[in-house]
C-alpha positions as CSV (number, residue, x, y, z in Angstrom):
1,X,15.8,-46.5,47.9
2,X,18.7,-48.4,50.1
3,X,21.0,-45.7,48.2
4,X,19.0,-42.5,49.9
5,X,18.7,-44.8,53.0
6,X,22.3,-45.0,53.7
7,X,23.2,-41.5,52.9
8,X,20.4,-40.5,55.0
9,X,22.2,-42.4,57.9
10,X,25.3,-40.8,57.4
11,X,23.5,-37.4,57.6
12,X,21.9,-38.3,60.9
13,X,25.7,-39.6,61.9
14,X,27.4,-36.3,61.1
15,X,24.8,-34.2,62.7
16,X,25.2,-36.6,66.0
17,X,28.5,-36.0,65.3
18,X,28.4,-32.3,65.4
19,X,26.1,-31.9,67.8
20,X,28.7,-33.8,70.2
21,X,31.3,-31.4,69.6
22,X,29.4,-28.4,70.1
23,X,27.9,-29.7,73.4
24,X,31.1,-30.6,74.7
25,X,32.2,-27.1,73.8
26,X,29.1,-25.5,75.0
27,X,29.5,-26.7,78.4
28,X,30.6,-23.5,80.8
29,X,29.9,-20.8,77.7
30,X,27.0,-20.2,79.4
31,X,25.1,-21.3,82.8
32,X,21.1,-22.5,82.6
33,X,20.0,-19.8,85.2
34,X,21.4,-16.9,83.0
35,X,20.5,-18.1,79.9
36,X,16.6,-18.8,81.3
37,X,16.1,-16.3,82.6
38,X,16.9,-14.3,79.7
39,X,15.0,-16.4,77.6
40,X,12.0,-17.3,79.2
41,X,11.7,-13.9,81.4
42,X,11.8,-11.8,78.6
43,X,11.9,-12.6,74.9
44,X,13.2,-15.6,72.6
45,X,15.0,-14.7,70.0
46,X,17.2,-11.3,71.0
47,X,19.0,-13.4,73.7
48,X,20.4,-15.7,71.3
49,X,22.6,-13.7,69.5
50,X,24.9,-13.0,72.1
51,X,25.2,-16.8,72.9
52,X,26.1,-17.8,69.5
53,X,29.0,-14.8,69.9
54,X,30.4,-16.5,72.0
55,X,30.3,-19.7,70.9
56,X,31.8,-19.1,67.5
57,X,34.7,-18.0,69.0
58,X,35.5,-21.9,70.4
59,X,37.7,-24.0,68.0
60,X,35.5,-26.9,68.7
61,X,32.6,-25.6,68.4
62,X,33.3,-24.4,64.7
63,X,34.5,-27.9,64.1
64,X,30.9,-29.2,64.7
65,X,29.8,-26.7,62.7
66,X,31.3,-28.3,59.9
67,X,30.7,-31.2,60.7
68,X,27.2,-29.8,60.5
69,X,27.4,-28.2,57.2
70,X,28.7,-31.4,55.3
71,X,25.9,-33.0,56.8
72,X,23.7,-30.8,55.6
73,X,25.1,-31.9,52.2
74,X,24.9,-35.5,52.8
75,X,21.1,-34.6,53.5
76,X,20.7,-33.1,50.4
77,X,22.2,-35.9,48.1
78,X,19.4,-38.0,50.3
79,X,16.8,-36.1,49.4
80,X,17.4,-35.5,45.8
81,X,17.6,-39.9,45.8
82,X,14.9,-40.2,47.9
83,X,11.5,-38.4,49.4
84,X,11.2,-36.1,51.9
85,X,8.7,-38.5,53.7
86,X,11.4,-41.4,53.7
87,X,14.6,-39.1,54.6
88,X,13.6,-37.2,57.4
89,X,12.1,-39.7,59.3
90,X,15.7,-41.7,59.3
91,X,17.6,-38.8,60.8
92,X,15.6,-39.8,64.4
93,X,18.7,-42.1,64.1
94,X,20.8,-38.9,65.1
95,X,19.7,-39.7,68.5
96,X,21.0,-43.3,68.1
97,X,24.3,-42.1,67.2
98,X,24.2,-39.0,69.8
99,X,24.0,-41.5,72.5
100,X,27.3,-43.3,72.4
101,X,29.1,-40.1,71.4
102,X,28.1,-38.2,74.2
103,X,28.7,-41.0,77.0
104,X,32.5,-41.2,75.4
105,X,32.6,-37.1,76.7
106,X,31.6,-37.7,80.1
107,X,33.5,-40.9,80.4
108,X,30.8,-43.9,80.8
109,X,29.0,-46.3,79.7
110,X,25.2,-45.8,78.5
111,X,22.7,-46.6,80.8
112,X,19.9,-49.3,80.1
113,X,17.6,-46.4,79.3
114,X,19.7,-45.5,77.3
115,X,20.3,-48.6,75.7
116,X,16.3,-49.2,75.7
117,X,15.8,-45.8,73.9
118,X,18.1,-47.1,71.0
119,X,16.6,-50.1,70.8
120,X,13.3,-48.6,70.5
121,X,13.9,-45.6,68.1
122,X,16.2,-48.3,65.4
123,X,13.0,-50.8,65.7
124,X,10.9,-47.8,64.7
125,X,13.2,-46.9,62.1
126,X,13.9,-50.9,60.8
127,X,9.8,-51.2,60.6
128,X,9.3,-47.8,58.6
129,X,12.1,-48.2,55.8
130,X,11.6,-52.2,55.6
131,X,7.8,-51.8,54.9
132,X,8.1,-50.6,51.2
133,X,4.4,-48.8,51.4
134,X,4.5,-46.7,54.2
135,X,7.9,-45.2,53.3
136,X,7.3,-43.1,49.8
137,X,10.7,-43.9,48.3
138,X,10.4,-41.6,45.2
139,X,9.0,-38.0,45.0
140,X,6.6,-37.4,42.3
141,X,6.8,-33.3,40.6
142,X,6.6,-30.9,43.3
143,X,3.7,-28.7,43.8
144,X,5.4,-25.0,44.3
145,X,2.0,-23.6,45.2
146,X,1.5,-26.0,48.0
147,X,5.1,-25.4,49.0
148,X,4.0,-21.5,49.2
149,X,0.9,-22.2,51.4
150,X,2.5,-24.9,53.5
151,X,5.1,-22.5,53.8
152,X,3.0,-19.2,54.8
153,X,1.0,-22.1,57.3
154,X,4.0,-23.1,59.4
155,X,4.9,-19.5,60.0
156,X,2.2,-18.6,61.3
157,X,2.1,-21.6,63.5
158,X,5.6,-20.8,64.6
159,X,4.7,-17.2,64.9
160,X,1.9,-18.6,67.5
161,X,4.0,-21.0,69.4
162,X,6.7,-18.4,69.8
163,X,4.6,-15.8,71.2
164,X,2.6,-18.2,73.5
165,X,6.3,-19.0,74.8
166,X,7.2,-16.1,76.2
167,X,6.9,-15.9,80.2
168,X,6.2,-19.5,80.4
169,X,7.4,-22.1,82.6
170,X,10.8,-23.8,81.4
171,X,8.9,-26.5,80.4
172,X,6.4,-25.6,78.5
173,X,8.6,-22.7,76.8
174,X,10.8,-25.6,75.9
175,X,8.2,-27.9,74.3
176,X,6.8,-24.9,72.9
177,X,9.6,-23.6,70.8
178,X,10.9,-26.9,70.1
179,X,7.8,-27.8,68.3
180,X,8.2,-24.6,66.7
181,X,12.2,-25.6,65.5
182,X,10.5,-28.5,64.5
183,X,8.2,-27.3,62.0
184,X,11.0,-25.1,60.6
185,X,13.4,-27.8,60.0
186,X,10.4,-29.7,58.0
187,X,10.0,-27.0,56.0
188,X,13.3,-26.6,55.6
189,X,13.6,-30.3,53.9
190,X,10.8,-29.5,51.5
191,X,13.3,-26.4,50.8
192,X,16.0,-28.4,50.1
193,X,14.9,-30.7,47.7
194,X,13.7,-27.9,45.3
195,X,16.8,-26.1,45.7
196,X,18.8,-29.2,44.6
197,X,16.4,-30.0,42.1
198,X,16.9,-26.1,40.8
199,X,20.5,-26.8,41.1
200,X,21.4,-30.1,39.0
201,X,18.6,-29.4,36.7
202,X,18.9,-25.8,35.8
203,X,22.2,-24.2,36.7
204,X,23.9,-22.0,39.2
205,X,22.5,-18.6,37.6
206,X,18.4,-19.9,37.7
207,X,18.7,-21.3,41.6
208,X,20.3,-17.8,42.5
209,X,17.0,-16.0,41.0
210,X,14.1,-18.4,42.6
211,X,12.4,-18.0,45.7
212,X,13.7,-21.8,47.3
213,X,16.9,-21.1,48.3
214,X,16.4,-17.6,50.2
215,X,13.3,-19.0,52.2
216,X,15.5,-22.5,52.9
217,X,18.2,-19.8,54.6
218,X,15.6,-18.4,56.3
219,X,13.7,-21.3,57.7
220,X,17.2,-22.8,58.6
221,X,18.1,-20.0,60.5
222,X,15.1,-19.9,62.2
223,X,15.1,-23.6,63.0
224,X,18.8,-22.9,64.6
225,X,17.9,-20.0,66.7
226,X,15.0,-21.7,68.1
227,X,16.7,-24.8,68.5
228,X,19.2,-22.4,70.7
229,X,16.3,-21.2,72.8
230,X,14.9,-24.6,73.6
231,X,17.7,-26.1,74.7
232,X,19.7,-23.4,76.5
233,X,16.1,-22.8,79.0
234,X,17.5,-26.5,81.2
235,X,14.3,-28.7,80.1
236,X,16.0,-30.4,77.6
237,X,14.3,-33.1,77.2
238,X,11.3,-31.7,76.7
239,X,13.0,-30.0,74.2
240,X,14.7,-32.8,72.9
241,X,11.2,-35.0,72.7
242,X,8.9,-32.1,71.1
243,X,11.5,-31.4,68.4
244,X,13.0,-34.5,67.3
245,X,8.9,-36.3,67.0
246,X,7.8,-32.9,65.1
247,X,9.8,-32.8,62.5
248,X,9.6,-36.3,60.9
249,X,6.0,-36.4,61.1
250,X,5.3,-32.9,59.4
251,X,8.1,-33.9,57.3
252,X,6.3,-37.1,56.5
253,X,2.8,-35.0,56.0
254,X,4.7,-32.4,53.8
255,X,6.3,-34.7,51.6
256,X,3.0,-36.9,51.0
257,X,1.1,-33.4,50.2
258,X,3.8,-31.1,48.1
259,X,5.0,-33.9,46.2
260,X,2.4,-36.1,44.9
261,X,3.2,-38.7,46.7
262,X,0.7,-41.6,47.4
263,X,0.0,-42.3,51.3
264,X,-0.5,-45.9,52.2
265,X,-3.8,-47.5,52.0
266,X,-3.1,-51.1,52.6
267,X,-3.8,-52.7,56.2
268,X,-0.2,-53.8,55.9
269,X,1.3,-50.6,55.1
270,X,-1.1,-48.2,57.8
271,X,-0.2,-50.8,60.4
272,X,3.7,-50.3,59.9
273,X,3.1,-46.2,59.6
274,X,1.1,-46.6,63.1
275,X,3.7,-49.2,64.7
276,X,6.5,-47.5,63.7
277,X,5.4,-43.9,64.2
278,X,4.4,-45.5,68.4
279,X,7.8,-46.6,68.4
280,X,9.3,-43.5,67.5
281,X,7.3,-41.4,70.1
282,X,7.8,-44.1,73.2
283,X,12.0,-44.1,72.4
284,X,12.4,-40.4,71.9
285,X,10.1,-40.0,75.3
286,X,12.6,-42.3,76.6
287,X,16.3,-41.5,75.3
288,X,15.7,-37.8,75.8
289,X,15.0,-39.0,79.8
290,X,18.8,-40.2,79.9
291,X,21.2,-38.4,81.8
292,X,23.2,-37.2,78.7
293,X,20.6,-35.3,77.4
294,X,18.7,-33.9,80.7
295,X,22.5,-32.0,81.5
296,X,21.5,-28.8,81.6
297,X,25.1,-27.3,80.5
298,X,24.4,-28.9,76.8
299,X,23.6,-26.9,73.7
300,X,23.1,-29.1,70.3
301,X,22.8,-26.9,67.5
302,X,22.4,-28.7,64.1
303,X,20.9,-28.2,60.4
């Protein structure tokens, strides 16, 4: 468990890692009243493309991106050690690890919000991995046919959300779309550890001719252009807040329902889900208020 714990930190490290670099290079590739008004006055997606032109062609920008990649990797080795509902709850930490890196590029010190928010999010984390029955450590078999229907679910909810986005307020757009992101990088998880699985347990050749893989590019890429579209409308933290509390906990439902895994049933172990779940929500409402992240300039893209 402590094995897929620790790699799971160093995931949520590079991605804060990554997503420091391409903030610092996204600052000036494009400005917030553009960009949301293109977003929010029109469509979601089609926008998107042309920012992620550009971007590309910064050298540090590709360096976070990978960054990014290997971190994807690191995230894979955690889930195939560990369950979905244990790993994706720990990268919240990328937050943790954001926060420092991002006050080094503008040249501060973190504020005690931000120091607050940190404080908060690792007690959340501390309480979830340290209580051994509210944190699934090991995956049981995975169900494929709830993969399929959880799958077809979420993209219909993320169909919904990103049509009820359009011509909305900054805001809500952003909350909207992030929750949406959310959901895809959940799914995307799930994705993962079967396409992992497939790889280590039945070659190369049998991975390239199932289904997992193709719909784990898909969701990712999803997930990413999304992510692009909450962020770049200004109400990052909104954006910041919807996504990063979505995905643990419908990666946390996910992993309890695809993979046979038992919830917790003990008093104990539902007090420490509760508690630390509380925790999570109050320090992500709170480090996504810093100053860092409410720039409006910043665009964190990650896996």
């Amino acid at each position: 468990m402590y094995l897929a714990v620790g790699f799971g930190l160093l995931a949520a490290f590079m991605f804060a890692a990554s997503a420091s670099l391409q903030q610092h290079a996204a600052r000036g590739t494009v400005t917030a009243t553009h960009t949301e008004n293109a977003l929010v006055g029109r469509s979601v997606l089609r926008p998107l493309f042309a920012l992620v032109r550009r971007l590309v062609r910064h050298p540090i920008w590709l360096i976070g991106w990978c960054t990014n990649l290997l971190g994807f990797g690191v995230q894979a080795i955690a889930l195939h050690l560990g369950s979905v509902a244990l790993i994706q709850p720990i990268l919240v930490t990328q937050l943790v690890f954001t926060m420092p890196l991002s006050t080094v590029w503008a040249r501060r010190w973190p504020t005690p919000t931000e120091w607050l928010g940190v404080t908060v999010i690792s007690g959340a984390v501390a309480t979830f991995v340290l209580v051994r029955e509210a944190s699934p450590a090991t995956s049981g078999e995975p169900f494929r046919g709830g993969v399929i229907i959880a799958g077809l679910v979420i993209a219909g909810l993320v169909t919904l959300l990103v049509m009820a986005a359009a011509g909305r307020p900054p805001l809500v757009h952003a909350t909207l779309v992030s929750i949406a992101a959310g959901l895809c990088f959940a799914m995307s998880a799930v994705l993962i550890k079967l396409t992992t699985d497939d790889l280590l347990n039945r070659g190369v050749v049998a991975t390239a001719l199932d289904w997992p893989g193709y719909c784990l590019a898909l969701s990712t890429m999803t997930g990413l252009l999304l992510e692009q579209g909450a962020f770049a409308t200004g109400s990052l933290s909104a954006a910041v807040a919807a996504m990063t509390i979505t995905n643990p906990l419908a990666s946390y439902v996910l992993g309890v329902l695809v993979f046979h895994v038992t919830p917790p049933t003990t008093p104990g172990a539902l007090t420490a889900l509760a508690g630390s779940g509380a925790l999570l929500i109050i320090g992500v409402a709170v480090l996504s208020r810093s100053p860092t992240v409410r720039k409006p300039d910043i665009v964190p893209l990650r896996v």
